[in-house]
C-alpha positions as CSV (number, residue, x, y, z in Angstrom):
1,X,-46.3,-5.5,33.0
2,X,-44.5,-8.5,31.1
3,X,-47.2,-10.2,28.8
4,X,-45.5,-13.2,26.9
5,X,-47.0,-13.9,23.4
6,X,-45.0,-17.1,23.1
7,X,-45.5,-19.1,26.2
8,X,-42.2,-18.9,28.9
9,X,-43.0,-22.9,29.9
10,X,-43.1,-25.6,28.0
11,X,-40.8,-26.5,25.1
12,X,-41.1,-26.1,20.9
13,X,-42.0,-28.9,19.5
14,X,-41.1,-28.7,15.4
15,X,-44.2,-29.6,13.3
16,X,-45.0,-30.4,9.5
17,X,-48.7,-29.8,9.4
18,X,-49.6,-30.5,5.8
19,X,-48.1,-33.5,4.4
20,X,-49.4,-36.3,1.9
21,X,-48.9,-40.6,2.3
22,X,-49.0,-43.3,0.2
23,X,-52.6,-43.2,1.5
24,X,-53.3,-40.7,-1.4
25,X,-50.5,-39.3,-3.8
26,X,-47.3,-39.1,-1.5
27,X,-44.9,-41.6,-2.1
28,X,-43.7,-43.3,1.3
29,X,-45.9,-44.9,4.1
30,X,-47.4,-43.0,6.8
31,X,-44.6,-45.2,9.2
32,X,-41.7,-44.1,6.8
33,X,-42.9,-40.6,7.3
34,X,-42.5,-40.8,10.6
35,X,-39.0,-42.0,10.5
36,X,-37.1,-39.7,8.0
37,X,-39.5,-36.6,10.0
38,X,-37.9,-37.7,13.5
39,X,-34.4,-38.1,12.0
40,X,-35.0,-34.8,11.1
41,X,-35.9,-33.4,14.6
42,X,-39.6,-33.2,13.9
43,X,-42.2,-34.4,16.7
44,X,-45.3,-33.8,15.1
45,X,-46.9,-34.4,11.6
46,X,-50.6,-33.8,10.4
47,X,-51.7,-36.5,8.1
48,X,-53.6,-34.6,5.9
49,X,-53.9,-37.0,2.8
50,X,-56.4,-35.8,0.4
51,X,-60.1,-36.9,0.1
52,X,-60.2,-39.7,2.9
53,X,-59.5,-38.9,7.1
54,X,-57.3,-42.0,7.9
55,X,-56.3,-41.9,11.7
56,X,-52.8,-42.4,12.5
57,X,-53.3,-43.2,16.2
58,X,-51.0,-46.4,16.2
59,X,-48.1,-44.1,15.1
60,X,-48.4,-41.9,18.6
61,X,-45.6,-42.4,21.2
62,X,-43.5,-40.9,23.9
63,X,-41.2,-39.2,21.2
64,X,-44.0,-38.4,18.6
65,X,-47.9,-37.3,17.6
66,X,-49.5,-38.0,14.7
67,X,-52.3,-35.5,14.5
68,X,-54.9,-36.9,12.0
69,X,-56.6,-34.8,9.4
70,X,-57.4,-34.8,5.7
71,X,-57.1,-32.1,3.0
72,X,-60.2,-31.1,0.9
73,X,-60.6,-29.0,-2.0
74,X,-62.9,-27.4,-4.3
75,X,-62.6,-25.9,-7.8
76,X,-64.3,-24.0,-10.3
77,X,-64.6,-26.5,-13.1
78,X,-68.2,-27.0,-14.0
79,X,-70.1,-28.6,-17.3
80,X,-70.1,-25.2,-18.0
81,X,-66.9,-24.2,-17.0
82,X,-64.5,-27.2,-18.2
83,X,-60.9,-25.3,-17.7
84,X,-57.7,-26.9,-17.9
85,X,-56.1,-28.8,-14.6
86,X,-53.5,-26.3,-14.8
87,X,-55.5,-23.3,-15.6
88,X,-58.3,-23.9,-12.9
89,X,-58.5,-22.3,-9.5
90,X,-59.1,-24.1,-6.5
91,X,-59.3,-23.7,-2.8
92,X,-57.3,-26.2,-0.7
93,X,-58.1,-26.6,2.8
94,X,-56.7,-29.0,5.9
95,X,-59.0,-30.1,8.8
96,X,-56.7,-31.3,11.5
97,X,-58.5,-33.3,14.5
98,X,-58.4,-31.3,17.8
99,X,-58.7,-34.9,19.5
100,X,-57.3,-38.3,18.8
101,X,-61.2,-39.8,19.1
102,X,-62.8,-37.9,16.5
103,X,-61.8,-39.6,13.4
104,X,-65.2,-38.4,12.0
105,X,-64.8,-37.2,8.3
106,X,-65.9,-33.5,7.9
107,X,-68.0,-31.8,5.6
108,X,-69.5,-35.2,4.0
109,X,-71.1,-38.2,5.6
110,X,-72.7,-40.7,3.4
111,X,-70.3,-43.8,1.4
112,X,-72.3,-42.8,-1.1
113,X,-72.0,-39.3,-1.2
114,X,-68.5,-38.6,-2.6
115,X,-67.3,-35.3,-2.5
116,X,-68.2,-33.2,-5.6
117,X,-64.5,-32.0,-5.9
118,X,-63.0,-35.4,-5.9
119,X,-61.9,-36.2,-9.5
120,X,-60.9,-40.1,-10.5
121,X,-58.2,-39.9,-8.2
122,X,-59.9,-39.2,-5.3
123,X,-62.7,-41.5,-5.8
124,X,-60.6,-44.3,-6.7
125,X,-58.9,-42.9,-2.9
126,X,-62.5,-43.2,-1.1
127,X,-63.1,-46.4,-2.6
128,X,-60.1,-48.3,-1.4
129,X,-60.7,-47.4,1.9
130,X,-64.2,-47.1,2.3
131,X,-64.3,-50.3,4.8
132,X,-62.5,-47.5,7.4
133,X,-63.9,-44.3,6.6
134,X,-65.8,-42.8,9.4
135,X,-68.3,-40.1,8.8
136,X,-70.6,-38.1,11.2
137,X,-74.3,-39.4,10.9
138,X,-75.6,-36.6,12.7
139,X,-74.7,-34.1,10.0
140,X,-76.6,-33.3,6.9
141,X,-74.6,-34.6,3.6
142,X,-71.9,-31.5,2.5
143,X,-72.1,-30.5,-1.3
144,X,-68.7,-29.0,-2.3
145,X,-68.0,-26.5,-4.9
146,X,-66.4,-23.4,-5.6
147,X,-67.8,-20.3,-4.2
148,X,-66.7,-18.7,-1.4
149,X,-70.4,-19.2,1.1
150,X,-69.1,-23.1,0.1
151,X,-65.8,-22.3,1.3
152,X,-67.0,-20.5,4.6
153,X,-69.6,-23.1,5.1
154,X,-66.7,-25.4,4.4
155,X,-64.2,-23.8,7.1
156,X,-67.1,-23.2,9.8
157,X,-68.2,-26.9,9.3
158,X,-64.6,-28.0,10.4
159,X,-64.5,-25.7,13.3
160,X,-68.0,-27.0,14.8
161,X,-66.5,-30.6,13.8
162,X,-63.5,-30.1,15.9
163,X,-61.0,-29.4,13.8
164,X,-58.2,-27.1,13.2
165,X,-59.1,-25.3,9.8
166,X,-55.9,-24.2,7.7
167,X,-56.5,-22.5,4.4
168,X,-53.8,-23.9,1.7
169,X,-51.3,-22.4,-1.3
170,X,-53.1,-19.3,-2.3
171,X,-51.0,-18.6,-5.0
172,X,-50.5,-22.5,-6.3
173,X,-54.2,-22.6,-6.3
174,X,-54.6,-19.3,-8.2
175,X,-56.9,-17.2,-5.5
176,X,-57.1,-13.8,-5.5
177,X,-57.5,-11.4,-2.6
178,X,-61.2,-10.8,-4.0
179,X,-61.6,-14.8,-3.0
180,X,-59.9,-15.1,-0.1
181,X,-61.3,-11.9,2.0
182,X,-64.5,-13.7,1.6
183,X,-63.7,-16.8,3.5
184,X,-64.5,-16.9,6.6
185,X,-63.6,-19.9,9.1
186,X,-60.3,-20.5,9.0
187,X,-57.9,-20.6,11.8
188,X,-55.0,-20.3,9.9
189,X,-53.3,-19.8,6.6
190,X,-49.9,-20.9,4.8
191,X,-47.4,-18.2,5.1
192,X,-45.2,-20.5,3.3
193,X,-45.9,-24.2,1.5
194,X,-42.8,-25.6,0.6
195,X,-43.8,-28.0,-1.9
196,X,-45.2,-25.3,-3.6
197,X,-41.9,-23.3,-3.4
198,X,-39.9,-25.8,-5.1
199,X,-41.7,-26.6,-7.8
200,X,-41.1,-22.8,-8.8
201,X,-44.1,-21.0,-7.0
202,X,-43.8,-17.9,-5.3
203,X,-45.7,-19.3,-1.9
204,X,-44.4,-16.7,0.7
205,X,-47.3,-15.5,1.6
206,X,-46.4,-12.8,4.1
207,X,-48.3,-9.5,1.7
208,X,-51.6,-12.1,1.7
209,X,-51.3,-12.8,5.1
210,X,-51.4,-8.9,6.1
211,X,-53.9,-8.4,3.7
212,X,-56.4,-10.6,5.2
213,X,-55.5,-9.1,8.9
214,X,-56.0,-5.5,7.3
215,X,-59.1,-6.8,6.2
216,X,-60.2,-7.8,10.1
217,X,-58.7,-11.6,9.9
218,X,-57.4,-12.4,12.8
219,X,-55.9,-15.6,12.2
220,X,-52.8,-17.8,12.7
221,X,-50.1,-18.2,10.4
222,X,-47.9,-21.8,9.6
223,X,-45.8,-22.7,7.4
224,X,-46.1,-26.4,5.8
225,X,-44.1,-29.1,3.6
226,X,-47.1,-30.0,1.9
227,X,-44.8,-33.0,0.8
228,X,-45.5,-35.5,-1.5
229,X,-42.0,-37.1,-0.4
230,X,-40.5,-36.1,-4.1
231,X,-36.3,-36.5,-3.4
232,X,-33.3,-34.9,-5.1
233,X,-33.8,-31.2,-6.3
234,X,-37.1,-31.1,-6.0
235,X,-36.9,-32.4,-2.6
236,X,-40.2,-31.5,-1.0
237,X,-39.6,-31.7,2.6
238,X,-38.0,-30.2,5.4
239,X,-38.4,-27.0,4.4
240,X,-41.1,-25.2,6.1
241,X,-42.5,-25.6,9.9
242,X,-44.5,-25.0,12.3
243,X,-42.5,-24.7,15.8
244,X,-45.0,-25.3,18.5
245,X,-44.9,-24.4,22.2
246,X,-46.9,-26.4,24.8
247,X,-46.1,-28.2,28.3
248,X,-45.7,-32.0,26.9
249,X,-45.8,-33.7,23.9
250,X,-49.5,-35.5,24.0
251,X,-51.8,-34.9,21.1
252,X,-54.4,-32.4,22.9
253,X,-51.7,-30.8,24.3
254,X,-50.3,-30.0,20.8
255,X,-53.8,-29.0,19.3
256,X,-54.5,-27.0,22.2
257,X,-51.6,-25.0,21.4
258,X,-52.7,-24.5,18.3
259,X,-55.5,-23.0,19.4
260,X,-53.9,-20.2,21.6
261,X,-51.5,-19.4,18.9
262,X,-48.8,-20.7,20.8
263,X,-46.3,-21.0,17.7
264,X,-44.9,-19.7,15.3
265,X,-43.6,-20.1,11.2
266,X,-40.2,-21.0,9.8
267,X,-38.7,-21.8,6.9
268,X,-35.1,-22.1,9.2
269,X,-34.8,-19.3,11.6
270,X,-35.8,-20.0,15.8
271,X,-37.7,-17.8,17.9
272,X,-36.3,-18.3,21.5
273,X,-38.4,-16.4,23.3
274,X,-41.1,-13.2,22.6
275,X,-43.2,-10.7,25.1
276,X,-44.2,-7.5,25.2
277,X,-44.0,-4.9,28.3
278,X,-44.7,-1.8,28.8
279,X,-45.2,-0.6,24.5
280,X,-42.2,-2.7,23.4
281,X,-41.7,-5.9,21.9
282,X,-39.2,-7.8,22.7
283,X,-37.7,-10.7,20.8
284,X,-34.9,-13.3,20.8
285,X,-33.9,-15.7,18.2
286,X,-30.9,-17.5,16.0
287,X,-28.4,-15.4,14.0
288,X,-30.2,-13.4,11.6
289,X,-29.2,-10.6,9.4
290,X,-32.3,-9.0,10.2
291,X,-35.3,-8.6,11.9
292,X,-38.7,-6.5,11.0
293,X,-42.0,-6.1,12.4
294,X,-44.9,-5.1,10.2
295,X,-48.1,-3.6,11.9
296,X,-51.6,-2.6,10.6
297,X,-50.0,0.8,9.5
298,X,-47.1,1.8,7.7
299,X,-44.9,2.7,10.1
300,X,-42.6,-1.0,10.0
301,X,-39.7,-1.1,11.9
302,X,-36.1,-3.2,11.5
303,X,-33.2,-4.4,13.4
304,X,-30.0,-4.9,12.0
305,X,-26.9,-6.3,13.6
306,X,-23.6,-4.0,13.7
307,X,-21.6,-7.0,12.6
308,X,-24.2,-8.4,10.3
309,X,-25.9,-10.6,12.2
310,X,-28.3,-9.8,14.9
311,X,-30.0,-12.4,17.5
312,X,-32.6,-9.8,19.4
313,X,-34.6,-7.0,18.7
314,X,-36.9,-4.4,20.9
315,X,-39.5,-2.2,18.5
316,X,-42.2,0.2,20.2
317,X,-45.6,-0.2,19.3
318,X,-48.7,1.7,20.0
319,X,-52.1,0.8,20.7
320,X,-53.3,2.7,17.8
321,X,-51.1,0.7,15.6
322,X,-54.1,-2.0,15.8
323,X,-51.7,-5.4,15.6
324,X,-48.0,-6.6,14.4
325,X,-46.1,-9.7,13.4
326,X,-42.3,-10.2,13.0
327,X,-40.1,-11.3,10.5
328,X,-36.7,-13.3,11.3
329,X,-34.7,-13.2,8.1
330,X,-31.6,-15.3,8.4
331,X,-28.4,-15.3,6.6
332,X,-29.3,-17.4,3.6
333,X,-32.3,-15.4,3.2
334,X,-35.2,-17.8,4.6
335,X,-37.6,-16.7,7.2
336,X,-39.8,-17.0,10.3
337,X,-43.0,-15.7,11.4
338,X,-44.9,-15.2,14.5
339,X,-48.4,-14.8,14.5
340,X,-49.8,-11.2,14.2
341,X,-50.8,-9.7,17.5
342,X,-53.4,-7.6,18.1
343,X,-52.9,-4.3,20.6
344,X,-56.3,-4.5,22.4
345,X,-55.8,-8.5,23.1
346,X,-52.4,-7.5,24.4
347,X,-53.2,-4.6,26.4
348,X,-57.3,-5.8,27.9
């Protein structure tokens, strides 16, 4: 029996769902974003501007969503810990708004009770807009540090909130995999920030992301711009998105979607269409020189085109082989991701 693990309705819908306005550090207006992202065939962005939830609601239209959100973070400098900016770890984390109403601020809910991660910046952030800022009164005031019970408490928080909870830049941030198996919340993580990738970070995140399904994750993967709007070689947009498959483009529609999974990662490649039936996989997409599937075990397997390029694949998979997610390489080397797929979700 055919069981399609990307929707065969609807239509893809291309996302950016980490991104940064003038209403923090990005350098163009939440409207100009909107522009240059449509010109570039997007139809969704997440503004997740850091330290303040701003809702975006005017900027919704036939031909667009803005999903609101707002990116916190945590780190481990302390009075008795007073590292570097630069040598510091952090953890970075968006909460994207399921619904266009709730425009609730999560994790914190008192004007007076900044977050204890927001540095000068960030309070001089709260402060301009503190006339707007809408937090939850029913909700006990969040204290935020660096610890990975915060972190849970953190992600959990945002899902009980109503929010879509996406954990940021491992590598930028300087996690390891004893930090991140700990966290427990998220519905996501980056497979690939490309902000990150152009300032010279390795942030493919593909071993992470298996590393937290081997650990018994199971959780999305996206890939963001995390843009700051920087132009010429260090051109922080555009590069890495989340393609996303619902029935209309309407802002519920496009979190619910989220929510089932119904997407997948790119840095460039398309994913046409992608099903399983009967212990195969079967997968269609744009040229590509190859295309792999990684499982819980060893055992990958890879398609490669007789002429060099190759635009579907079939691989068997078993039930004992737990769960898989494919790869999409194209020619110039940049990839997509689908979400790993787990055998006894598949097959109940």
């Amino acid at each position: 029996m055919r069981k399609y693990l990307l929707p065969e309705g609807g239509k893809f819908y291309k996302a950016n769902l980490h991104s940064h306005s003038t209403v923090s550090d990005g350098r163009f207006t939440p409207e100009e974003m909107k522009r240059r992202y449509m010109e570039k065939g997007y139809s969704v962005i997440a503004y997740t501007d850091h330290h303040v939830m701003i809702p975006h609601n005017e900027l919704t239209d036939e031909s667009f969503v803005a999903l609101n959100g707002v990116e916190l973070g945590v780190n481990n400098i302390t009075e008795d810990n007073p590292v570097q900016y630069k040598a510091r770890k952090n953890c970075d984390i968006c909460f994207i708004a399921l619904s266009p109403d709730n425009i609730n601020q999560p994790c914190w809910n008192k004007e007076d009770n900044l977050p204890s991660c927001c540095d000068a910046a960030g309070k001089a952030i709260v402060e301009r807009f503190s006339d707007v800022l809408r937090y939850n009164p029913s909700r006990p005031s969040f204290v935020m540090k660096y610890d990975p019970e915060i972190i849970t408490a953190m992600m959990q928080e945002g899902r009980e909130c109503g929010f879509f909870v996406t954990h940021n830049h491992p590598v930028w941030s300087s996690e390891e995999y004893t930090d991140y198996v700990r966290y427990d919340g998220m519905h996501a993580m980056e497979i690939c920030n490309y902000g990150c990738v152009v300032e010279g970070h390795d942030e493919h995140n593909a071993k992470i992301y298996l590393s937290q399904l081997r650990a018994g994750k199971r959780i999305f993967c996206i890939a963001t711009d995390d843009n700051h709007n920087k132009e010429g070689r260090k051109c922080d947009s555009f590069g890495g998105f989340t393609m996303i498959k619902a029935e209309k483009l309407e802002y519920t529609a496009i979190t619910d979607a989220l929510l089932r999974g119904d997407f997948y990662a790119s840095e460039g490649p398309e994913i046409e269409s992608l099903y399983y039936e009967d212990g195969k996989v079967y997968i269609k997409c744009s040229p590509a020189q190859a295309i792999t599937m990684t499982k819980m075990t060893k055992n990958v397997s890879a398609a490669f085109g007789e002429d060099g390029l190759i635009y579907e694949a079939c691989f068997d998979v078993a039930e004992d082989e737990g769960f898989f997610f494919i790869t999409v390489i194209d020619e110039k080397g940049n990839k997509a991701y689908t979400n790993a797929y787990f055998l006894d979700e598949i097959l109940k």
